[in-house]
N, C-alpha and C positions, 0 to 999 in steps of 0.2 A: 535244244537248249532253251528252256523258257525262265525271263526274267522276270521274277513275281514283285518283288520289291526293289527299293537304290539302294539299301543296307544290307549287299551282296556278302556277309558274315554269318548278318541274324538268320537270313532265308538259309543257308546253308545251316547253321547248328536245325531251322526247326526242318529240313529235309532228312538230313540224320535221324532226328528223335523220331521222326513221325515213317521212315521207311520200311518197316515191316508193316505197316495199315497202309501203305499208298501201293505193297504187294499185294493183299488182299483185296483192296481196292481194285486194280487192276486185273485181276482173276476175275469179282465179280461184275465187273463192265464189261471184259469179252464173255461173260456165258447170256448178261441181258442183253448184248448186242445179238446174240446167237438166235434167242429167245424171239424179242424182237423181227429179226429176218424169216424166224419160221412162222411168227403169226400175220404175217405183213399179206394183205388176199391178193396182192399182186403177184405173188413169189407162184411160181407155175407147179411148184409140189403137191399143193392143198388140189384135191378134189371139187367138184361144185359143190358138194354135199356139206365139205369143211367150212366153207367160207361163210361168214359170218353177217356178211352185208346184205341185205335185201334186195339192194337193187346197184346199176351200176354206180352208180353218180355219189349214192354211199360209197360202194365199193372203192372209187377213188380218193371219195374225203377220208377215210381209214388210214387209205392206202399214202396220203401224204403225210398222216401224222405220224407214221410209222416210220417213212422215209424220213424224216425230219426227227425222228428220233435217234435215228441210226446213226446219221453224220451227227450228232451232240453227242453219240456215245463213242464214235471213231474219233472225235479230237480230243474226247474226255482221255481214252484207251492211251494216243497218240501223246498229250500231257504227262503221263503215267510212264509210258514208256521212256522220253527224255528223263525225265528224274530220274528212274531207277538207272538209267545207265549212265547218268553223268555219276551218280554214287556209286556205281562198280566200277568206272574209270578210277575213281580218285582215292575209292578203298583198295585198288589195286597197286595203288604207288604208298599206301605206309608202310610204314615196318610191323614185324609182330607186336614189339610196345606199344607201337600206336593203334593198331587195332585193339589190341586189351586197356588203353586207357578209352578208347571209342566207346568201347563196350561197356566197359563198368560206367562211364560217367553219361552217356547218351541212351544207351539203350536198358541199364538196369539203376540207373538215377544214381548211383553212387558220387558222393560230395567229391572233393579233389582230397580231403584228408584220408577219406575210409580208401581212395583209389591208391592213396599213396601205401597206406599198408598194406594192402591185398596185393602189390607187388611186392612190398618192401624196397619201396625207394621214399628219396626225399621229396617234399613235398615243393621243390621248387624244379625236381626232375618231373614233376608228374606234370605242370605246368609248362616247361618249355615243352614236353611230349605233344601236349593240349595246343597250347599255338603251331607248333609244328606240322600238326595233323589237320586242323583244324584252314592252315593254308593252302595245305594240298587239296585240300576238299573244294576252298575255293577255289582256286584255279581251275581244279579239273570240271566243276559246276557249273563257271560260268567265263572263263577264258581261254577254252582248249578249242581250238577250229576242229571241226568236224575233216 
């Protein structure tokens, strides 16, 4: 559970909107972490012929910056992984409404009137939905004990 900001609302609408990039995101930090571990000339895989250092003392200044790469991209990964799952806890407690008002208004920008006709409810139903959904998100984000 990592707390980005004190305005435990806002951070939660922008983890929403931004949670299909922080999947991708996440994809591509374990394949350069991967990436990473295979070019690292400490790793015992590479041949001598592979390695890319001239001599030892290179060899281990490489070898730290790649290490020091790895643990930035393991708490990057690590980061990633809490968000995505504090939003599948908390997408897990709406209702179908409120995942369809989630969707149209967070993830395909839809205003709360166009969302209100694309169900066909009123527009004061589509707003308590919106707070509704919107608490559950907090809670599960950033006040659910592990």
């Amino acid at each position: 559970m990592l707390n980005l900001t004190l305005d435990k609302r806002k951070e939660t609408l922008e983890r929403i909107k931004q949670i299909e990039t922080i999947k991708l995101n996440l994809i591509d930090a374990k394949a350069e972490l991967e990436e990473v571990k295979k070019r690292n000339p400490l790793v015992r895989t590479k041949s001598k012929s592979e390695s890319t250092a001239s001599g030892n003392g290179d060899m281990y200044h490489v070898a730290i910056h790649f290490m020091m790469k790895e643990k930035e991209l393991e708490l990057l990964i690590m980061k990633y992984h809490c968000i995505v799952n504090d939003y599948n806890r908390g997408y897990r407690l709406l209702t179908d409404s409120e995942k369809e008002v989630l969707e149209l208004r967070y993830h395909k920008n839809y205003s709360q009137q166009m969302t209100a006709d694309t169900m066909k409810y009123s527009l004061a139903r589509i707003q308590q939905l919106e707070a509704s959904l919107i608490g559950k998100m907090v809670n599960a984000m950033f006040f659910t004990k592990l």
